[in-house]
C-alpha positions in Angstrom: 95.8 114.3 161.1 93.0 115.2 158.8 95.0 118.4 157.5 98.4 116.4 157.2 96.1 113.9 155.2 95.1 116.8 152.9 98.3 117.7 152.3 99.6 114.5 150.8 96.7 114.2 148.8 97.0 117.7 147.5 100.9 117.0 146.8 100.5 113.8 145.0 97.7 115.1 142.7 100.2 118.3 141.9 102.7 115.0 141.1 100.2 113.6 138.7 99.5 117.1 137.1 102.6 117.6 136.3 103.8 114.0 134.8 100.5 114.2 132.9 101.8 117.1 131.5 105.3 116.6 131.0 103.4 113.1 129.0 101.7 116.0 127.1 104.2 117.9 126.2 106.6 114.6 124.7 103.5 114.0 122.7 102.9 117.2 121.1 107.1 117.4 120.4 106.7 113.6 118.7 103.9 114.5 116.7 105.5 118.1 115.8 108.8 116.3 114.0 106.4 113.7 111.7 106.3 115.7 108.4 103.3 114.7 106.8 103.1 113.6 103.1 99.9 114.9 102.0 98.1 118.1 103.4 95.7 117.9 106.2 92.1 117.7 106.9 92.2 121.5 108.3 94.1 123.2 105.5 97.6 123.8 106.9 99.8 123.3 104.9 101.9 119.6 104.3 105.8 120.2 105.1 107.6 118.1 102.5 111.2 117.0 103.0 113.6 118.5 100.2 115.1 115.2 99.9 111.4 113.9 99.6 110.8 116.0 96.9 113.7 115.8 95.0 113.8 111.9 94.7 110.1 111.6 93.1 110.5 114.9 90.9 113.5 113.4 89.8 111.7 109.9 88.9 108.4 112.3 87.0 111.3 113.7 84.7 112.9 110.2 83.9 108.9 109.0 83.0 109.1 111.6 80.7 112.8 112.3 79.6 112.8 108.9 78.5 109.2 108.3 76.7 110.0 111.8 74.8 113.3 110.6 74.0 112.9 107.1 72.5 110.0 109.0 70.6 112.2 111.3 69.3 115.2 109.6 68.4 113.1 107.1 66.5 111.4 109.9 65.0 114.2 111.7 63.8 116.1 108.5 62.2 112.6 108.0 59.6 111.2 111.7 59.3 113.0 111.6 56.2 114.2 115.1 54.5 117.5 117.5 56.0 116.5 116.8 58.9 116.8 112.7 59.2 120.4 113.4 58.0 122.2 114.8 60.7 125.5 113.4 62.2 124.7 111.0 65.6 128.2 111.6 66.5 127.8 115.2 66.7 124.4 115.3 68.4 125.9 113.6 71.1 129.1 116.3 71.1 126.4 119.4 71.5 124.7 117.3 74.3 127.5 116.8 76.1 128.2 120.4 75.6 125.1 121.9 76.7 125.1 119.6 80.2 128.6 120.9 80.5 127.3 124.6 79.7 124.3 124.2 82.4 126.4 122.6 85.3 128.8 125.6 85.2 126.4 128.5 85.0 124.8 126.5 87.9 128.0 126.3 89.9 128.2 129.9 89.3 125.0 130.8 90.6 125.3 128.8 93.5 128.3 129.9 94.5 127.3 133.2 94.0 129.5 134.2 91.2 132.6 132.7 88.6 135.8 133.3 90.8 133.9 131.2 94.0 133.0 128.5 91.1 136.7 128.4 89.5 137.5 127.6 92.9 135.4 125.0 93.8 136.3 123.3 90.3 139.9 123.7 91.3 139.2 121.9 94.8 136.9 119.4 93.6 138.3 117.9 90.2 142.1 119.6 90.2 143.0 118.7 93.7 141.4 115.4 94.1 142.9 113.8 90.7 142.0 110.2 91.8 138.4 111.0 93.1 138.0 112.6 89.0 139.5 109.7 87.5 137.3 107.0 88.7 134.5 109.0 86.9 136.2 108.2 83.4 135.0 104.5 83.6 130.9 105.5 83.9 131.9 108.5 81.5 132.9 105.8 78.5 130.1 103.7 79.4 127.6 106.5 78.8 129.4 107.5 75.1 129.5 104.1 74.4 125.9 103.8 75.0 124.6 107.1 73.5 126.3 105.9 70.4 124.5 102.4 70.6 121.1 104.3 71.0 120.9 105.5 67.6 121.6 102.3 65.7 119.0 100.6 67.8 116.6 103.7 66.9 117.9 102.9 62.6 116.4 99.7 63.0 113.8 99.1 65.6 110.2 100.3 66.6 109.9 102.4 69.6 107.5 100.2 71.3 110.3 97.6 70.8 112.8 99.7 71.6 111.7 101.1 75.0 110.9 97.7 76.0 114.5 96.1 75.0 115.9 99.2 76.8 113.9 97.4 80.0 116.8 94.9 79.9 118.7 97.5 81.9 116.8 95.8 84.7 118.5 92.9 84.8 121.8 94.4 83.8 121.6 96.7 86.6 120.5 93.6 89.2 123.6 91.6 88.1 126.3 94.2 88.4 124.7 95.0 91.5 124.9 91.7 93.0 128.6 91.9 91.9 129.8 95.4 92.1 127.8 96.5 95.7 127.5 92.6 97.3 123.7 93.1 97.4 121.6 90.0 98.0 118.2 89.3 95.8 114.6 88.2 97.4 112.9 85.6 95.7 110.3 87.7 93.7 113.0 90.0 92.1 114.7 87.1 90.4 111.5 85.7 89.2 110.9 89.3 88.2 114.2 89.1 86.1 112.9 85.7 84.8 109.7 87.1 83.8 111.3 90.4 82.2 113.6 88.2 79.8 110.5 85.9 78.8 108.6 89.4 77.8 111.8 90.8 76.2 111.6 87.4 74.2 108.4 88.0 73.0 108.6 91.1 72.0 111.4 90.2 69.5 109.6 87.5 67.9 106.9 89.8 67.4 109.3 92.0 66.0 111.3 88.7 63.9 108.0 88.1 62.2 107.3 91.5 61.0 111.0 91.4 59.5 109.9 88.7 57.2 107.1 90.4 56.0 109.3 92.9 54.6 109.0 96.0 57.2 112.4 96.0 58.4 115.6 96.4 57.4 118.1 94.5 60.0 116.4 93.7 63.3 119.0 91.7 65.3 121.5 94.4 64.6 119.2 96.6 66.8 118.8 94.1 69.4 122.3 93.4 70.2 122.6 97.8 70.2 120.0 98.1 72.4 120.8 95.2 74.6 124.7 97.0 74.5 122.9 100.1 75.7 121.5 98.0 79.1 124.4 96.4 80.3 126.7 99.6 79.9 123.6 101.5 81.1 123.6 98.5 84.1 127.0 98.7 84.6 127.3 102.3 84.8 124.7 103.1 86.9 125.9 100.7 89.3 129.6 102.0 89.4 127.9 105.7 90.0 125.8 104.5 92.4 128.9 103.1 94.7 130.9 106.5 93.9 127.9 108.5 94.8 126.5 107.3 97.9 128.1 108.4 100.7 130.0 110.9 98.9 129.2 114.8 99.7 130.6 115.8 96.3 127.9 118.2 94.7 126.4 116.4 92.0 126.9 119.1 89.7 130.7 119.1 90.3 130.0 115.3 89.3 128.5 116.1 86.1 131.3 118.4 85.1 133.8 115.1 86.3 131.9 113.3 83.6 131.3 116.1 80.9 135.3 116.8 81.3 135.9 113.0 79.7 132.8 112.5 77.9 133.8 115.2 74.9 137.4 114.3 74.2 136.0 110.8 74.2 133.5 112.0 71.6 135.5 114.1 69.3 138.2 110.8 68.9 134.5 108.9 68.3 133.7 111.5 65.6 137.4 111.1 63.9 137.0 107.8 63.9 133.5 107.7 62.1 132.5 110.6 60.8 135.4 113.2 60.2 134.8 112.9 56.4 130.8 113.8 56.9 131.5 116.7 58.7 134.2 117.8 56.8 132.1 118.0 53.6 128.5 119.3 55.1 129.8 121.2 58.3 128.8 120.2 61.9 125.4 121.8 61.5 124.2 120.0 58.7 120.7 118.2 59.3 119.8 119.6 62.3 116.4 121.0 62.6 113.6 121.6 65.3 113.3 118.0 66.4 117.0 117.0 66.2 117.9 120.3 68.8 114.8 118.5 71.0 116.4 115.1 71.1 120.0 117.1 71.8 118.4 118.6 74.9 116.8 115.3 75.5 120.3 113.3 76.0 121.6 116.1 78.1 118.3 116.3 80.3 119.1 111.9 80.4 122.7 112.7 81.8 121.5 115.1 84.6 119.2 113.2 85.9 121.1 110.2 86.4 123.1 111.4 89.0 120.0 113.0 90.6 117.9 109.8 90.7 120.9 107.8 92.0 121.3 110.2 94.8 117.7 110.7 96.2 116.3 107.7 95.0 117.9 104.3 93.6 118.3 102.0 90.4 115.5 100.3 91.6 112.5 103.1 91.3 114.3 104.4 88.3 113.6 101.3 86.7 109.8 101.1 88.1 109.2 104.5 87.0 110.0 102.9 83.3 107.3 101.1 83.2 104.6 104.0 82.6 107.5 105.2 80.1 106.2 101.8 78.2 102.8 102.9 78.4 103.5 106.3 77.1 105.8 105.1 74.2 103.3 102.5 72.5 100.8 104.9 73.0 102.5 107.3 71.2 103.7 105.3 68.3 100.5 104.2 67.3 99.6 107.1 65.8 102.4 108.5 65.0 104.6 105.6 63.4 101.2 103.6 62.4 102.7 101.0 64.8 100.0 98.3 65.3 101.2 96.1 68.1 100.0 91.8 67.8 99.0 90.0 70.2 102.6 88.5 71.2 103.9 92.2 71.5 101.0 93.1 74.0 101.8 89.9 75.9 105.8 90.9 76.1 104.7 94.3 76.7 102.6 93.1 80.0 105.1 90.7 80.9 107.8 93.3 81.4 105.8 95.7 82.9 104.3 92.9 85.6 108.2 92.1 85.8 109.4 95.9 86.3 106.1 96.0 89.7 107.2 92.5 91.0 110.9 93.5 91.5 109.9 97.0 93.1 107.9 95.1 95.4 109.0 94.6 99.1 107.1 91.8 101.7 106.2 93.5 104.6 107.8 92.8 107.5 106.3 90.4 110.7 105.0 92.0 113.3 107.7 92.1 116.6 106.5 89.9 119.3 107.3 88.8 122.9 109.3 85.8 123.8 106.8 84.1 126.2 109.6 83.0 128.1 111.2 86.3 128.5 110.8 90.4 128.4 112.8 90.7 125.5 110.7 92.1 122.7 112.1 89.8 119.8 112.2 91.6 116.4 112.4 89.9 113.0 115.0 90.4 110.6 114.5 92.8 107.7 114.4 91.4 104.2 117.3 91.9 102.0 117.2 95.0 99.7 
């Protein structure tokens, strides 16, 4: 009897071995597929996800695509000399041009030469005819606005300007609401709320300097830069619903965009500016700073597309808010920009509004139904 007892004991402790190391081993393979953010305390190194990487790299180059470009733009309108006296219309052409110029060489390299890349255009834009044409309506929307950008730059600040452009916020928000059914929390309309009242003071900051004599025609910049948020709104939005859940390459998109983009500016440059060109040339003002804001508007139309992707509207427009920072900085000693009281306050109001819209509640704890096993989880807030 005592050896039988023995035995079972010695069979059930082999049965415990084992499940504690079967326990073990689902441990170690749970911890093994967590990809850590930031590096560890030992010194291995931290395994980012591409996708990860991508969608905050992405949201770096819009801080600074769009604090260098509202710098620039603005700079290049009052420089003065050759170089403030360049064609808009054109600029926009040779941007256009040079995003067009980059996504191919990319699809080339890719695809690991020119023939595999002529066929992948052919597959992608000459085969699926409808699939290109949707892209024409975000395409106009993006000429319309680049257009827009430079009479806002004629006639405002670029404090004022960057924060006006803010207004793409709400714009965005709305056609959201519309466009992809999405449903608001409560801080992200007072957000809104908060962003217009900032955007309002600003102005009248910028009203009360135009009586004093420092500018030239004020509201006409408004109404261009608020044209530039709600077809920046509206066009994000519409890309946003063609892009997610699509597995075209985004570079194939960019082409799709390019391909309608220039005919659409060349009829623009007809329209406006054929006689200009026709007597100085298409060259004619363009200087160190004018190629930088050139490669500025074509760096603005490739990230788009990225940051829509990997990340959303909504931390595209957060990451806007150190833009602001950056922007006022600059211009203070480099347009002598001296920003009242009321400008500071619109300033902080926006940026406040731009953090309080990003922001998400946390979500109550899951608890247990004292009346029942059922673990009873609460719904997650609307995005």
């Amino acid at each position: 009897m005592a050896a039988v007892h023995l035995r079972l004991l010695a069979r059930q402790g082999q049965q415990t071995s084992s499940a504690m190391a079967a326990a073990s081993q689902e441990q170690a393979q749970e911890e093994a597929q967590v990809e850590p953010l930031i590096a560890r305390g030992d010194g291995a190194p931290s395994r980012f996800d591409s996708a990860t990487a991508l969608k905050y790299g992405s949201l770096v180059l819009v801080i600074f695509q769009n604090s260098a470009h509202v710098l620039l733009l603005r700079y290049t309108r009052v420089a003065g000399g050759d170089c403030s006296r360049y064609t808009t219309s054109v600029v926009i052409l040779f941007a256009e041009i040079i995003k067009l110029v980059f996504c191919v060489l990319a699809l080339c390299w890719t695809n690991g030469g020119p023939v595999r890349c002529c066929i992948e255009l052919k597959e992608q834009i000459w085969e699926r005819k409808f699939d290109t044409l949707k892209v024409g309506v975000p395409s106009f929307c993006y000429t319309l606005q680049n257009n827009l950008q430079f009479i806002a730059a004629t006639h405002l600040t670029a404090a004022l300007l960057q924060l006006l452009y803010q207004m793409k916020t709400l714009t965005t928000a709305v056609f959201g609401v519309i466009i992809l059914r999405r449903s608001l929390r409560c801080n992200q309309w007072l957000a809104l709320t908060i962003l217009v009242a900032g955007v309002i003071c600003a102005q009248s900051s910028q009203e009360a300097a135009e009586r004093m004599g420092r500018s030239k025609n004020v509201m006409a910049g408004i109404t261009a830069a608020l044209g530039v948020s709600v077809c920046s709104g509206f066009a994000s939005v519409y890309l946003e619903k063609i892009l997610k859940g699509d597995k075209t390459p985004l570079l194939v998109r960019n082409v799709q965009l390019c391909i309608f983009s220039i005919p659409l500016q060349l009829v623009a440059i007809y329209q406006r500016d054929y006689h200009k060109v026709l007597r100085h040339g298409w060259m004619h003002g363009f200087c160190l700073s004018t190629w930088a804001l050139t490669v500025m508007f074509a760096l603005g139309g490739l990230l788009v597309a990225v940051v829509i992707r990997f990340a959303d509207n909504n931390l595209k427009n957060l990451a806007m808010a150190v833009a602001i920072i950056l922007s006022c900085a600059v211009a203070v000693p480099l347009f002598g920009f001296e920003p009242n009281r009321v400008f500071a306050a619109g300033g902080a109001l926006v940026i406040a509004s731009i953090f309080l819209y990003a922001w998400q509640p946390k979500p109550k704890p899951a608890f247990v139904s004292p009346t029942s096993d059922v673990e009873v989880t609460p719904a997650k807030p609307a995005q």
